[in-house]
N, C-alpha and C positions, 0 to 999 in steps of 0.2 A: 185942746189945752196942752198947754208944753208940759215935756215930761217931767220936769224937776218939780214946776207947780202940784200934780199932780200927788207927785211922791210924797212930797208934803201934808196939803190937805188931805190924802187920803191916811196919813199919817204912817205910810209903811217906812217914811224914813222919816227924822223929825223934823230937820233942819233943812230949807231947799239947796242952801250952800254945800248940804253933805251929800245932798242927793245928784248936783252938777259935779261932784266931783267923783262920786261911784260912775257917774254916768259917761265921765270921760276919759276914766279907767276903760271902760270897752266892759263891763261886768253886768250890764243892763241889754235885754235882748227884747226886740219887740215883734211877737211873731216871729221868732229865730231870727232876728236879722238885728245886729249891733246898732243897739240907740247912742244918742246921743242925748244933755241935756233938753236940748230945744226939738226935735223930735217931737211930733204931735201924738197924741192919744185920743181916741173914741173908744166908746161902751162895744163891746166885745173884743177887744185886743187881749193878747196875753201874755203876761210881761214875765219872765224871769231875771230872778234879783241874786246874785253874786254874795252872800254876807261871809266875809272868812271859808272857813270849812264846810257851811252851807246855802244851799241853793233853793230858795223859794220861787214857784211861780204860780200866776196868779191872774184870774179874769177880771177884767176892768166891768164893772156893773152899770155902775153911774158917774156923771161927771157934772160936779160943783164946784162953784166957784169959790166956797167955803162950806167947813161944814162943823159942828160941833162935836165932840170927842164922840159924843152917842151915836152920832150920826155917819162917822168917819167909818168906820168897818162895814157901812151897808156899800160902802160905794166901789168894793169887789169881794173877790173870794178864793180866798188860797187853794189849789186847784191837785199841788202838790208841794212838797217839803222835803230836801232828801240831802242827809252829810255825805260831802267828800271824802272818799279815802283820801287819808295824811299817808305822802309818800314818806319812806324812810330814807335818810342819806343815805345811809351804808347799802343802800341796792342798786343806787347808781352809778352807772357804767360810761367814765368821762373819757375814757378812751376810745371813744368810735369815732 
């Protein structure tokens, strides 16, 4: 299944439009390696997801072609969750 579909149905993003567009930001990593929208997915992959400040990643469970809102969170499982340090301007050093 392409990753945008996926992103969707599985509801980790809502929209697939929002999830091609995270996806081609370069912010989506599949098995540490930069996805794209159309990038395919199968059940044990593990996806890290870009949001702002933080970083969710996440093992793909199962894969539906649809699935209902009940049903949407069995099909992975957030693995880890962790905020970015916000860099300060005043510590950077544009002189090098």
């Amino acid at each position: 299944m392409r990753l945008d579909k996926f992103l969707k149905v599985s509801r980790l993003i809502k929209r697939r439009t929002l999830a091609k567009e995270v996806a081609d930001q370069g912010r989506i990593t599949i098995n540490g390696k930069v996805a794209k929208a159309s990038s395919v997915v199968k059940g044990g992959d593990e996806l890290s997801i870009r949001f702002g400040q933080k970083v969710v990643t996440a093992t793909i469970d199962a894969i539906r072609e649809s699935a209902k809102k009940e049903e949407a969170a069995s099909m992975f499982t957030i693995t880890n969750e962790e905020r970015l340090e916000k860099v300060d301007p005043a510590f950077i050093d544009d002189e090098d």
